[in-house]
C-alpha positions in Angstrom: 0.0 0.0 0.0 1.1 3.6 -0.7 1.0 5.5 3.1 -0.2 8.5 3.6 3.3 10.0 2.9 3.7 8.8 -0.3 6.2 6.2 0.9 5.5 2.6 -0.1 3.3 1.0 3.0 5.8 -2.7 2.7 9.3 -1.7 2.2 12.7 -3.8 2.5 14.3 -3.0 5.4 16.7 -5.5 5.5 17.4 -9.0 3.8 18.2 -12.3 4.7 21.2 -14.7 3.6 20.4 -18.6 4.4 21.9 -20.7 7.2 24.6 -23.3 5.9 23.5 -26.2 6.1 24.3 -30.1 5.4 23.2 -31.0 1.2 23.6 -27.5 -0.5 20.3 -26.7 -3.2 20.4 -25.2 -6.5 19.5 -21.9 -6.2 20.9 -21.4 -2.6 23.7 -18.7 -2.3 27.2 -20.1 -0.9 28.8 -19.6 2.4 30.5 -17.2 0.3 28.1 -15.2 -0.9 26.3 -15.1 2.7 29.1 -13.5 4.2 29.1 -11.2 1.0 25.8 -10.5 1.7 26.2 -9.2 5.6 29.0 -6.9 4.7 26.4 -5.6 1.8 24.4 -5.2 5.0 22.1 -8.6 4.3 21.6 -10.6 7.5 21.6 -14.3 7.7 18.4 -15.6 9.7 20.8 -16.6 12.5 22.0 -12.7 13.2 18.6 -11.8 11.8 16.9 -13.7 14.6 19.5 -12.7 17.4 19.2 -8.9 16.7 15.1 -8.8 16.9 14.9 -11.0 19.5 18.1 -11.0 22.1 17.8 -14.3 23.9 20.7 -16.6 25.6 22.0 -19.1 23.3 21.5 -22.1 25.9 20.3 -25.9 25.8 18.0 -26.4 27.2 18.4 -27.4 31.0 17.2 -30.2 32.3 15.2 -31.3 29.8 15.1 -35.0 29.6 13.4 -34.8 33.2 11.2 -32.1 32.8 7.7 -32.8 33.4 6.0 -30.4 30.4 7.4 -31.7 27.1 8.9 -29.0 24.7 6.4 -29.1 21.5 7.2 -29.7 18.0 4.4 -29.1 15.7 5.4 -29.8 11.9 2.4 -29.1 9.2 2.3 -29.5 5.6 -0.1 -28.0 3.5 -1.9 -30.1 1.0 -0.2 -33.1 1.4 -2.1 -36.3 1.0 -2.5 -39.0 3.3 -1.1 -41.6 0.5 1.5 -39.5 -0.6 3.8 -41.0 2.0 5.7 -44.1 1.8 4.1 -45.5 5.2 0.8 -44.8 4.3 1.8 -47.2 1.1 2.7 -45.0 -1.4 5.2 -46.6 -3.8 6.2 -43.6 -5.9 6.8 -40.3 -3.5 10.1 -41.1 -1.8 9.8 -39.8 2.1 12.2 -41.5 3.8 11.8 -39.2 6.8 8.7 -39.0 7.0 8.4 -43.0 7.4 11.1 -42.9 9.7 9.2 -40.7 12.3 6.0 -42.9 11.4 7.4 -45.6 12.4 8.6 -43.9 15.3 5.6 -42.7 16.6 2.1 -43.5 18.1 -0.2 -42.8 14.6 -3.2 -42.5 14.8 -4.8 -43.8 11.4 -8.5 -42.3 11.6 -7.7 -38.5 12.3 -9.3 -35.7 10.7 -9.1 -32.1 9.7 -11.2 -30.0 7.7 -11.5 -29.4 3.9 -9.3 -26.3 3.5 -6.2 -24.8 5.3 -8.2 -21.8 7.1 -10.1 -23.6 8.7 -8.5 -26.5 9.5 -5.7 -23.8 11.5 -8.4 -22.1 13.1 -9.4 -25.7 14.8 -5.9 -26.2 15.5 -4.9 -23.0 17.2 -8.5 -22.9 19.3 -9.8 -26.5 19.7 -13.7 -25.4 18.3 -15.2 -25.9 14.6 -13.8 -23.3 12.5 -17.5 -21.5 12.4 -17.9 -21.0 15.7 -14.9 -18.3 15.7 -15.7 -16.6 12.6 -13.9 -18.5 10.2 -16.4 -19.7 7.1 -13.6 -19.1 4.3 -10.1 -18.9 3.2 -10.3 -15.2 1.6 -12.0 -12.3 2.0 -11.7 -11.8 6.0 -13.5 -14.6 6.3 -10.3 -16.5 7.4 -9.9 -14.2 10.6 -10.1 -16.0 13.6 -11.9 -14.0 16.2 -9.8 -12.7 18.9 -11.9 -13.4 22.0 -10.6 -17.1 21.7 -7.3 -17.8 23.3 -4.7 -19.9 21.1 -2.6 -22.6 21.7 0.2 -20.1 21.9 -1.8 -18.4 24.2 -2.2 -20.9 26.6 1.1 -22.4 26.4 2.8 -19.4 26.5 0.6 -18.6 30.2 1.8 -22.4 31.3 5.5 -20.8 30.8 6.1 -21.9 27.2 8.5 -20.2 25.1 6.8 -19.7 21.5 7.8 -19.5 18.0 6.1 -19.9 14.4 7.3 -19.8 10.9 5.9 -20.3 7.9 2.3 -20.4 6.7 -0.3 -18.3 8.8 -3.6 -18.1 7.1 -5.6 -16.8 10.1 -5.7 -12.7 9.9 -3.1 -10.1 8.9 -3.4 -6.7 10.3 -3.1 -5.5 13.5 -4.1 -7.9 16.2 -4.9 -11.4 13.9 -0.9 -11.4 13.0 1.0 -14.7 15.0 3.2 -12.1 17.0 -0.1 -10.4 18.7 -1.9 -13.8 19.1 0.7 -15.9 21.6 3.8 -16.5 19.4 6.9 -14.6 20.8 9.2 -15.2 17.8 6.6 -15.5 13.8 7.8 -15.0 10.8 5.0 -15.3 8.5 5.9 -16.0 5.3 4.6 -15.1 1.9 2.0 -17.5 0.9 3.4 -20.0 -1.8 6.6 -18.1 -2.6 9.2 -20.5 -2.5 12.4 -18.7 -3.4 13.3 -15.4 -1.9 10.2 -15.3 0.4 9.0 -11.6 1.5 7.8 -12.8 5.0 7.4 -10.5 8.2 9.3 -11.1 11.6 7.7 -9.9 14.4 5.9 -7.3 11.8 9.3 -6.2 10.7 9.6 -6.6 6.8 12.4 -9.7 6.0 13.0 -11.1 2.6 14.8 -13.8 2.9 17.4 -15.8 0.3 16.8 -19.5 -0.6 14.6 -21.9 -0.5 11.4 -21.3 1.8 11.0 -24.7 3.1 15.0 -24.5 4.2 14.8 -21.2 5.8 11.6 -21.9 8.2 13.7 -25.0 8.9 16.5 -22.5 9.8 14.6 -20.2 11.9 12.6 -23.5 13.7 16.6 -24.6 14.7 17.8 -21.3 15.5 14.6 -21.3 17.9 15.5 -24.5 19.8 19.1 -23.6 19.7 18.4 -20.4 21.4 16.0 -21.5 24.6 16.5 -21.2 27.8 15.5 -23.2 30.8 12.1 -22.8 29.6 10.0 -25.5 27.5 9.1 -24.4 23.9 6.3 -24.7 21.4 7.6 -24.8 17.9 5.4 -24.4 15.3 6.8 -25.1 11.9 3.9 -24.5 9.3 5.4 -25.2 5.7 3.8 -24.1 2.8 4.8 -27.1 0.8 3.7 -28.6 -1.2 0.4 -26.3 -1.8 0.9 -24.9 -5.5 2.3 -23.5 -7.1 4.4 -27.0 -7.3 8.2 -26.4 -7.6 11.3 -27.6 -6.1 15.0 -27.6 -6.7 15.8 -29.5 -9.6 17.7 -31.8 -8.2 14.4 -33.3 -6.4 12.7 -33.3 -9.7 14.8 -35.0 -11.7 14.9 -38.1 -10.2 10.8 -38.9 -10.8 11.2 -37.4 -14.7 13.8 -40.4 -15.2 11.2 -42.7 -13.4 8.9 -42.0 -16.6 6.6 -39.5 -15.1 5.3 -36.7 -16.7 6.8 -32.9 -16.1 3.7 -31.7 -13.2 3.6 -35.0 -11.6 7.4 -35.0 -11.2 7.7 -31.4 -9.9 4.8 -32.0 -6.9 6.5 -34.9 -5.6 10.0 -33.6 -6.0 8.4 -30.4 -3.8 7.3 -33.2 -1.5 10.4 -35.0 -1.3 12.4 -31.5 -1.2 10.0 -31.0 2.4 10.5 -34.7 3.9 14.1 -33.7 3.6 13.7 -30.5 5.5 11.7 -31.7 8.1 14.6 -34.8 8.3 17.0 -32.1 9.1 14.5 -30.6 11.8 14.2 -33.9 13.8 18.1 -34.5 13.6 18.4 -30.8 15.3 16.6 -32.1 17.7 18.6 -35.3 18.0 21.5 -32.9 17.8 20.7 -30.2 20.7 19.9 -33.3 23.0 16.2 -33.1 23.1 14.4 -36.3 21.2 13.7 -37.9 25.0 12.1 -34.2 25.9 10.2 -33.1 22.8 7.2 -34.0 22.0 7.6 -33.7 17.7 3.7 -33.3 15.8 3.2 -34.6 12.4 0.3 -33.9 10.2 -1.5 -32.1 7.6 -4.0 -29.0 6.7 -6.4 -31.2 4.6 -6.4 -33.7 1.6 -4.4 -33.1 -2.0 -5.4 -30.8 -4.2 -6.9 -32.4 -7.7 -5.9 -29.2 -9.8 -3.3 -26.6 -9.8 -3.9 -24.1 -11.9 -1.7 -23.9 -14.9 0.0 -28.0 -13.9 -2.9 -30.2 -14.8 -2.2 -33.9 -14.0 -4.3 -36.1 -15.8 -6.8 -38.7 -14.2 -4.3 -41.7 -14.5 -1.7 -39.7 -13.2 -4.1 -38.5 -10.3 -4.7 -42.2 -9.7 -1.1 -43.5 -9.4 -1.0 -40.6 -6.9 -3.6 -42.0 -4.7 -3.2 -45.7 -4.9 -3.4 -48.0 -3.5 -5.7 -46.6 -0.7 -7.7 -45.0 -3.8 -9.1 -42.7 -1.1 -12.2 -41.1 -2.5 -11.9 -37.1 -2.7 -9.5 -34.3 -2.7 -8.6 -31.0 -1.0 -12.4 -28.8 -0.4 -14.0 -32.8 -0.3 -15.2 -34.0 3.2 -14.9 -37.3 1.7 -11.9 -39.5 3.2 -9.6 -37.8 0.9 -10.2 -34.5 1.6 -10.0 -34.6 5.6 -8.3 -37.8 6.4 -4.7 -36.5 7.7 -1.1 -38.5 8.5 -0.9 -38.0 12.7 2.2 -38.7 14.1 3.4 -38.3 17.8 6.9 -39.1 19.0 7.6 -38.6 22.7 11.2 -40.0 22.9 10.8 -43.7 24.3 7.7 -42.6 26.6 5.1 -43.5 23.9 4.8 -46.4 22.4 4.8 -46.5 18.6 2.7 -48.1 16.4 -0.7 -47.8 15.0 -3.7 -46.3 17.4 -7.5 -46.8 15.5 -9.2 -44.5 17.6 -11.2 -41.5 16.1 -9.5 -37.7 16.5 -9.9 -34.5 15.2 -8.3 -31.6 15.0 -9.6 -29.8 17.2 -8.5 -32.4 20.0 -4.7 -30.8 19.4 -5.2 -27.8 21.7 -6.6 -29.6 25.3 -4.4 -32.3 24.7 -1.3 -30.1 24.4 -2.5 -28.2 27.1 -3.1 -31.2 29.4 0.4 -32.9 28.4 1.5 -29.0 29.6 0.5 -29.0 33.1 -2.1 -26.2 32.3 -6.0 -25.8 31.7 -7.6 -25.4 28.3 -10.2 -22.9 27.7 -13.5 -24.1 28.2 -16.4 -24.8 26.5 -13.5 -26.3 23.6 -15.1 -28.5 21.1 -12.0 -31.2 20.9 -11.6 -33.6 23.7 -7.8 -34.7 24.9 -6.5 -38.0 24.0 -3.6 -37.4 26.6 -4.7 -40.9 28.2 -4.7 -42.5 25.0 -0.6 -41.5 24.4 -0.7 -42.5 28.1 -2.3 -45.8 27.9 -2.9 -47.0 24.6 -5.8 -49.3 25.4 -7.2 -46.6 27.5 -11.2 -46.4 27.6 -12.6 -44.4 24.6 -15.4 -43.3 23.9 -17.7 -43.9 20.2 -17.4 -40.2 19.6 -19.7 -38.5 16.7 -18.0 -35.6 15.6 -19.3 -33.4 12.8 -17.3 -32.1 9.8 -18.7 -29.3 7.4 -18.2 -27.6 4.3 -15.2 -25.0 4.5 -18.2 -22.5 3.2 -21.7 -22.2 4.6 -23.9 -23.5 1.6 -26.1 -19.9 1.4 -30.0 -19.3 0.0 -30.9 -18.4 -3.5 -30.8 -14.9 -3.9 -27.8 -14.9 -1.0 -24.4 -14.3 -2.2 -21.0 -14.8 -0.2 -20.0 -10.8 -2.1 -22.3 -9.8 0.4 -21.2 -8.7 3.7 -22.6 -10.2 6.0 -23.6 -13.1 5.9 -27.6 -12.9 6.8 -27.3 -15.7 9.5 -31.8 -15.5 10.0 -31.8 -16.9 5.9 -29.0 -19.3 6.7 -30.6 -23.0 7.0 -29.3 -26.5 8.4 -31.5 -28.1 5.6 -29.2 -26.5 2.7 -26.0 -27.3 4.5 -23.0 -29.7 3.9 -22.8 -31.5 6.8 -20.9 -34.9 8.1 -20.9 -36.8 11.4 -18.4 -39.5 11.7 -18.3 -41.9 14.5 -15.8 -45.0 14.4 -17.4 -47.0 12.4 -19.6 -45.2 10.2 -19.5 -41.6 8.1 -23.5 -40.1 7.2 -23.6 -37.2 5.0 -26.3 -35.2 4.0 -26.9 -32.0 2.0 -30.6 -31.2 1.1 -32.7 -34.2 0.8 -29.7 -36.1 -0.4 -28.1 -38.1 2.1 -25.3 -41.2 2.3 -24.1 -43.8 4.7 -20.7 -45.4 4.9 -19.3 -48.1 6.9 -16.0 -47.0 7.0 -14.3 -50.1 8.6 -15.6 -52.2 5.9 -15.4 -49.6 3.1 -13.2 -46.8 3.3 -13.0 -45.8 -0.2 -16.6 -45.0 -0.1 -18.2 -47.3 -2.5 -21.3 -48.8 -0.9 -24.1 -46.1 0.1 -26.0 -48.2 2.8 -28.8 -45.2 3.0 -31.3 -47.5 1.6 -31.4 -50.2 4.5 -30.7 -47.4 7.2 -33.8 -44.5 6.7 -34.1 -44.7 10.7 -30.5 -44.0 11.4 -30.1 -41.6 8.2 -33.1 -39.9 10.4 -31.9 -39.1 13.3 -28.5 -38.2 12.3 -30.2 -35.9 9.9 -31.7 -34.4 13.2 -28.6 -34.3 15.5 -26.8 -32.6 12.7 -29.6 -30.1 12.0 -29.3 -29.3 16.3 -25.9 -28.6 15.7 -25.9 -26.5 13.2 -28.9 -24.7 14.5 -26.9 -24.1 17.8 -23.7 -23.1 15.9 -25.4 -20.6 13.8 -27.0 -19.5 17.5 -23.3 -18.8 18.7 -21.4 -15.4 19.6 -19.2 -15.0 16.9 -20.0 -17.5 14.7 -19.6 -16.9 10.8 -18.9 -13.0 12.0 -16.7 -10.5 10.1 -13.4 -9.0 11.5 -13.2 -6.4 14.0 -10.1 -4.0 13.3 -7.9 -2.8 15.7 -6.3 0.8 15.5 -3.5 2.1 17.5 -2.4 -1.4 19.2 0.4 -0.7 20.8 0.8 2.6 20.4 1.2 2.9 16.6 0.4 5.6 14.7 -0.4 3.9 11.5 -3.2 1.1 10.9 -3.5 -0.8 7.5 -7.2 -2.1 7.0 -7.4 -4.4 4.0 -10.6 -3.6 2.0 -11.8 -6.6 2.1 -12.6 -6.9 5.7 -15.8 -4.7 5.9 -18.2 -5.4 8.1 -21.0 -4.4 6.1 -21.8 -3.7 2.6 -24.4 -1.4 1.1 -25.3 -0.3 -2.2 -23.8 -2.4 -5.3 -20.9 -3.5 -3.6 -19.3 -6.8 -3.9 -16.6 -8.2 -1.2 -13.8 -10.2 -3.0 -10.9 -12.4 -2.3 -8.2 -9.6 -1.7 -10.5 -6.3 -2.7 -13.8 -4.5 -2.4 -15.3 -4.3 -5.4 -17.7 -2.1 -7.6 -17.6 1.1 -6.2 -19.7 2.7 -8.8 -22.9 4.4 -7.3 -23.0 7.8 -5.3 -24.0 5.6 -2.0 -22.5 2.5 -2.4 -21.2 2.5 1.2 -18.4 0.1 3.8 -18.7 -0.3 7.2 -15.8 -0.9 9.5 -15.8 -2.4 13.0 -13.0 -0.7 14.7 -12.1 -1.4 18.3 -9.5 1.6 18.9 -6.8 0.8 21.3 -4.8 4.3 21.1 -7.3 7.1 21.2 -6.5 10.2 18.9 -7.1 12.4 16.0 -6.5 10.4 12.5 -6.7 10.9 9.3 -7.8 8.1 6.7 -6.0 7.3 3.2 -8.0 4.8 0.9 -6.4 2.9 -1.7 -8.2 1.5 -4.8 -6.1 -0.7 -7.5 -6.9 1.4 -10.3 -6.4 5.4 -11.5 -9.7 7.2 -10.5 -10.8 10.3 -11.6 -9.8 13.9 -10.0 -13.1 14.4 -8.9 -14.2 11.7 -7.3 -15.1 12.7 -3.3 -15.9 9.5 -0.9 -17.4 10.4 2.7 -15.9 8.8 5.8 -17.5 9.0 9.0 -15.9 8.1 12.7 -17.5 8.9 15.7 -20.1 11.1 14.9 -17.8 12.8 12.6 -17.9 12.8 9.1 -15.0 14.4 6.1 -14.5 14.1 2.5 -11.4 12.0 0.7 -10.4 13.2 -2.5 -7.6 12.0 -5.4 -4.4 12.7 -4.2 -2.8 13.0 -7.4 -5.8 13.5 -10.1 -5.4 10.1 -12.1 -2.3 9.6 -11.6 -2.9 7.0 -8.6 -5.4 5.3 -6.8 -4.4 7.0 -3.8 -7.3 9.5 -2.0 -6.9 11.5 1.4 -9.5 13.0 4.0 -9.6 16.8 3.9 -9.9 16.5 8.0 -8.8 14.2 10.5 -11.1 12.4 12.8 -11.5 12.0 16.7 -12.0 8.6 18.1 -12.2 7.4 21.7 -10.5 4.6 23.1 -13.0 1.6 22.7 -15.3 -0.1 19.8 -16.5 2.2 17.3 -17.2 2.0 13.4 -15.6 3.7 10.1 -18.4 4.2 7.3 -17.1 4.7 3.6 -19.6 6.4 1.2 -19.0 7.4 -2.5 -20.3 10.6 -3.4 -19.9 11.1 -7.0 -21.1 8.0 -9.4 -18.3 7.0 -11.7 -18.2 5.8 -15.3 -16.1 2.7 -14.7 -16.4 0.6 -10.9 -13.5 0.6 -9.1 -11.8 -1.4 -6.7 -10.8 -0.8 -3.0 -7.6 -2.6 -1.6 -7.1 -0.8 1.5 -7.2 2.1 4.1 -5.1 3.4 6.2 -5.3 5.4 9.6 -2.7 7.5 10.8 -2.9 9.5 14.1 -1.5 13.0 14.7 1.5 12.9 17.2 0.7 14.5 20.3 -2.5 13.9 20.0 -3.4 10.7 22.0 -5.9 10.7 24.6 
């Protein structure tokens, strides 16, 4: 975004070299041209990481006999439960990956949701992804609210150190980012770069050199290299292997002489390129001493994605990719193959490994962790621990049903997700997407429609025992209605951002566009805009909750030229002021005439157009910036 003063709103302040480290990768600068690139004044991650964040290089004391395990929690995103070598895959070579499988206590009937938002959103606050807001991946609708604690959170309270790198798909401005919601140390990369990524530490802009999958992996072992006395929760989120697919050609190479076509061979080189990264986090931890300590976390976001654009793979090849389970679905299915995830846990030699059938979900992660941690978990949590079950692995369990959804509330005719917000009283259990799983059996229903599984007996999902079971399909049908009737009843469920300004003290707020509140007019919410501003009265509504109370002035940012006399109205507080073109048509940029008062507390920003315009425009941000001197 273009601030206020003309200056660009992300700018590189500094940049990265990579760590050193054992196989070198095409594309990776040298030792050599690392320390070329600190005496050009580019850091590598290691100094990077020491200079934000001073900490005591340190092992860390005691350990083995420590009575909270540290936490390692490794996720992939997009990788399919059969594309690992222990789940019987005979192609993708993941030799590390089996290793810690066989390793560790899995647990083969885990599941996650369809898509990465709100899968994460489970993760980091042990309820369904609707309940805190999230019914989405774009479009603000993958902001988690922030009245639920996060695992970081409550780690952090229970004396955890915490740290996260890599993939955060949960809300980025002020407030949402990892840094203000429990992590410590984040660096939140950019979402499926894989060379050179332009990630945030700690909200300070750092590009980094290399590979992105080799420098989280840096940053994760710089992390555990640098605690002290404390227990940590590390958090390594790769982005790999969501596509774009790509990897260093030496990963690719060997699957194109195996006879495979050119996509095919670049995903599972990208996969085989991550397995080797997260090999060199567990040997780190072998390394600093802690395997009998740490507690390491294996799994995934959801199932494999069918189609990247601009790689097709063709059936066949989709096929060979998912034999010999032949799981039916993909990534955005809640069939098997959409939600099934790898899960495993490696406790040194306190757990015993092997294969555990009982049913889990994600949302079980947080009061397990928490329970493992010596601490409470927030209540009224929709995931149960399994703590006993890593205990004891014959330990009593109960025939849980647990329900699993759409990633997007199916909406009414005449109801469109462009419109903000969602109208919760049209909103209907009938129309919904809706699954309840218990150990044996998966029903599904949408509409009248409805299908029975016995997924013991059938777990590719062939045999739709509906007809024989009209009683059963019945009542599910009614215990899944209740629970989405009581869900749609919920504080906070399927709700809309609210923005912070001034946390901490900062003059400037960023507001991304796309996280209104409300639309009015002709207005249509998109992915990463708001779009067709075109009417005089086409209005936005902003929830603010203002942390810093002052007197700001508001810059809007639309992605195309607009015309010199084009006039918006904003309104704060009872106060209104016009925003006009900056530069005529020379940018997109406009600026309020006035600034505006605002009180410490919740409040809301109202955008109007005022002039109609020939062509509709797009909004990608605002921006407040408060006076100096003139808190109160």
């Amino acid at each position: 975004m273009v601030g206020l003063d003309g200056n660009n709103y992300y700018c590189d302040l500094i940049s990265l070299g990579k760590l050193p480290h054992g196989k070198q990768e095409s594309q990776h600068e040298s030792e050599s041209d690392t320390k070329q690139n600190t005496m050009n004044g580019k850091l590598p991650v290691r100094l990077l990481t020491l200079l934000l964040l001073p900490l005591a290089v340190s092992m860390h004391a005691g350990a083995d006999d420590s009575p909270s395990p540290n936490i390692l929690l490794i996720q992939a995103d997009d990788l399919g439960y059969s594309d690992l070598g222990i789940h019987g895959s005979t192609i993708i070579r993941t030799p590390h990956l089996d290793q810690l499988g066989e390793e560790s206590m899995r647990f083969e009937h885990y599941y996650v949701h369809p898509l990465c938002a709100p899968t994460r959103a489970s993760l980091l606050t042990g309820r369904h992804f609707w309940r805190v807001g999230v019914h989405g991946v774009h479009g603000g609708t993958d902001f988690m609210n922030l009245e639920h604690k996060t695992l970081a959170e409550v780690l952090a309270a229970a004396g955890y150190r915490t740290g996260m790198w890599g993939k955060w798909h949960s809300g980025k401005t002020d407030g949402y980012f990892p840094w203000d919601r429990g992590f410590e140390e984040a660096y939140m990369a950019r979402l499926y770069v894989y060379q050179d990524n332009p990630g945030l530490l700690n909200g300070q802009p750092a590009p980094v050199k290399g590979w992105t999958p080799a420098v989280l992996t840096d940053l994760a072992v710089d992390f555990m290299q640098r605690t002290s006395d404390q227990p940590f929760f590390a958090y390594v989120s790769y982005l790999s292997p969501h596509g774009p697919w790509t990897a260093p050609a030496e990963y690719v190479a060997p699957y194109r002489q195996d006879g495979f076509g050119e996509h095919p061979s670049t995903l599972y080189g990208m996969i085989t390129h991550l397995d080797h990264h997260i090999g060199r986090l567990l040997q780190a931890v072998d390394e600093l001493g802690l395997r009998k300590s740490t507690l390491v976390i294996f799994m995934s976001d959801n199932g494999p994605s069918r189609r990247v654009k601009g790689q097709p793979v063709t059936d066949e090849e989709w096929l060979e990719r998912v034999r010999p389970l032949e799981l039916r679905g993909h990534k955005s299915s809640i069939h098997e193959n959409g939600i099934r995830s790898p899960l495993f846990i490696r406790w040194g030699d306190r757990l015993k490994s092997g294969v555990n059938p009982q049913l889990l979900c994600v949302m079980d992660i947080l009061p397990t962790l928490a329970e493992l941690a010596g601490t409470t978990a927030p209540a009224d949590l929709d995931g149960t621990s399994f703590a006993r079950l890593l205990r004891t692995p014959a330990a009593d369990w109960p025939d849980r049903k647990l329900v699993f959804t759409s990633a997007v509330p199916k909406l009414p005719q005449g109801m469109s997700k462009q419109q903000v917000p969602l109208e919760k009283a049209r909103m209907r259990a009938h129309d919904q997407l809706l699954m309840l799983r218990s150990q044996e059996e998966k029903f599904i229903k949408k509409g009248e429609h409805a299908e029975l599984y016995h997924i013991s007996s059938d777990v590719r999902e062939q045999n739709n025992r509906i007809a024989g079971n009209l009683e059963l399909a019945r009542q599910r049908r009614a215990l899944l209605d209740h629970w989405f009737e009581e869900t749609l009843a919920a504080p906070g469920s399927f709700s809309r951002p609210v923005m912070w300004v001034g946390l901490d003290g900062k003059a400037t707020t960023h507001i991304p566009a796309y996280c209104v509140a409300e639309t009015r007019g002709g207005l249509k919410n998109g992915s990463h805009s708001l779009n067709n501003w075109n009417q005089a009265g086409d209005t936005a509504v902003y929830h603010l909750d203002v942390k810093t109370a002052g007197s700001y002035a508001v810059g809007i940012e639309f992605g195309e030229m607009i015309p010199a006399d084009m006039q918006v109205e904003v309104a704060l507080a009872g106060r209104q002021t016009v925003c006009t073109a900056a530069d005529g048509e020379s940018s997109g940029l406009m600026i309020s005439q006035e600034r505006l008062s605002a009180a410490a507390g919740r409040n809301q920003l109202s955008v109007k157009l005022l002039t109609s315009l020939e062509q509709p425009k797009s909004m990608q941000s605002l921006e407040l910036r408060r006076e100096p001197g003139k808190e109160r």
